[in-house]
C-alpha positions, -999 to +999 in steps of 0.1 A: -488-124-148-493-108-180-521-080-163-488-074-143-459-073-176-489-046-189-489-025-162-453-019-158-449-013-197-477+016-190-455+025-162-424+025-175-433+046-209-451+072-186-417+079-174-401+089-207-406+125-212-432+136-241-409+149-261-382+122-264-412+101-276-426+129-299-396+138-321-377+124-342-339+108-337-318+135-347-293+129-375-250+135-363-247+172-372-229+176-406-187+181-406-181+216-409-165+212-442-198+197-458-214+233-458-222+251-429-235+287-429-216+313-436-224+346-422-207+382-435-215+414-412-202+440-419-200+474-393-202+511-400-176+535-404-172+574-401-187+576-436-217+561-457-203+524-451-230+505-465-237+481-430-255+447-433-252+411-428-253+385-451-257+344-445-252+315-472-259+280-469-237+251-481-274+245-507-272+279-522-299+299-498-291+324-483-304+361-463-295+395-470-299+417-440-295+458-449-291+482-424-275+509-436-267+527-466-275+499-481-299+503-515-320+474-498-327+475-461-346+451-439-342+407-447-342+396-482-339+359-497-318+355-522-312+318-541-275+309-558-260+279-571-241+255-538-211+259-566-215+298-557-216+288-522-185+266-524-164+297-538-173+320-514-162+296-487-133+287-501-121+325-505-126+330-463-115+292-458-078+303-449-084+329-430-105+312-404-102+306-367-106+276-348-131+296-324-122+336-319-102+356-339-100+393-335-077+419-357-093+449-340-072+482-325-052+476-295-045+436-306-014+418-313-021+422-352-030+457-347-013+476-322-020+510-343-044+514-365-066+548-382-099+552-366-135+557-382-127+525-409-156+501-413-155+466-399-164+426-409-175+397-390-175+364-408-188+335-382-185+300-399-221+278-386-216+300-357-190+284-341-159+301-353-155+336-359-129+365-371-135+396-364-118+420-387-114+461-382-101+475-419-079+498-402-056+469-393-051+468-428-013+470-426+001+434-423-033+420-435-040+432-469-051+396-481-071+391-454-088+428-461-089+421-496-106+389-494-136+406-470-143+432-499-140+409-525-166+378-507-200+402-512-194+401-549-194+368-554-227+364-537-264+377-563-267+407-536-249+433-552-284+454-561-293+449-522-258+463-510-252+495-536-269+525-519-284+553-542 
């Protein structure tokens, strides 16, 4: 009896895959409002826009990605304060979507806009993101103000500022 209770526990932990019994339990993913990552891109223009993307975590960490006219390009770390993180959130907090927003030519919040303007992207832990063309500016000023003003709260103003 027992040889037989031995030989179905062999066979019964055979069945579970490798790695379900390899890794870990994972841990509930944290509420959005704990500090997810916040990633700023912003898009070229007709001009010297400086183009890059930028990502901050809830602990302070965060990337610096230049593309373009920026002083810096290629991925840089960069470290702040989570107090420097919660700031910068909280200036974009109103403004975003529950999944897609776009303010971009040709939509409802733009129906007419100039052309060759430069463009942000803010996606919050990847899940929700606005889309925002700066020649929509017209009936979103606070929203456009609010994109320029987010970079400088963040240590990457020597990265963005092109020679």
């Amino acid at each position: 009896m027992r040889e037989w209770m031995t030989v179905a526990a062999l066979l019964v932990a055979g069945c579970t895959p490798v790695e379900l019994r390899s890794r870990p339990v994972a841990q509930p993913e944290a509420a959005p409002a704990t500090g997810e990552a916040i990633t700023l891109a912003t898009g070229p223009c007709f001009g010297t826009c400086p183009v890059y993307r930028v990502t901050i975590r809830a602990d302070g960490s965060g990337t610096f990605e230049g593309q373009r006219f920026t002083e810096v390009t290629g991925t840089r770390a960069f470290t702040a304060d989570p107090a420097t993180y919660r700031r910068f959130a909280a200036l974009l907090a109103r403004y975003r979507p529950q999944g897609e927003r776009r303010i971009v030519m040709g939509s409802p919040d733009c129906p007419v806009a100039p052309t060759d303007m430069p463009s942000a992207q803010v996606s919050w832990g990847g899940r929700d993101t606005l889309d925002f063309y700066y020649g929509c500016r017209t009936g979103n000023e606070a929203l456009a103000t609010a994109l320029r003003d987010a970079p400088a709260l963040l240590p990457i103003a020597g990265f963005i500022k092109a020679k």
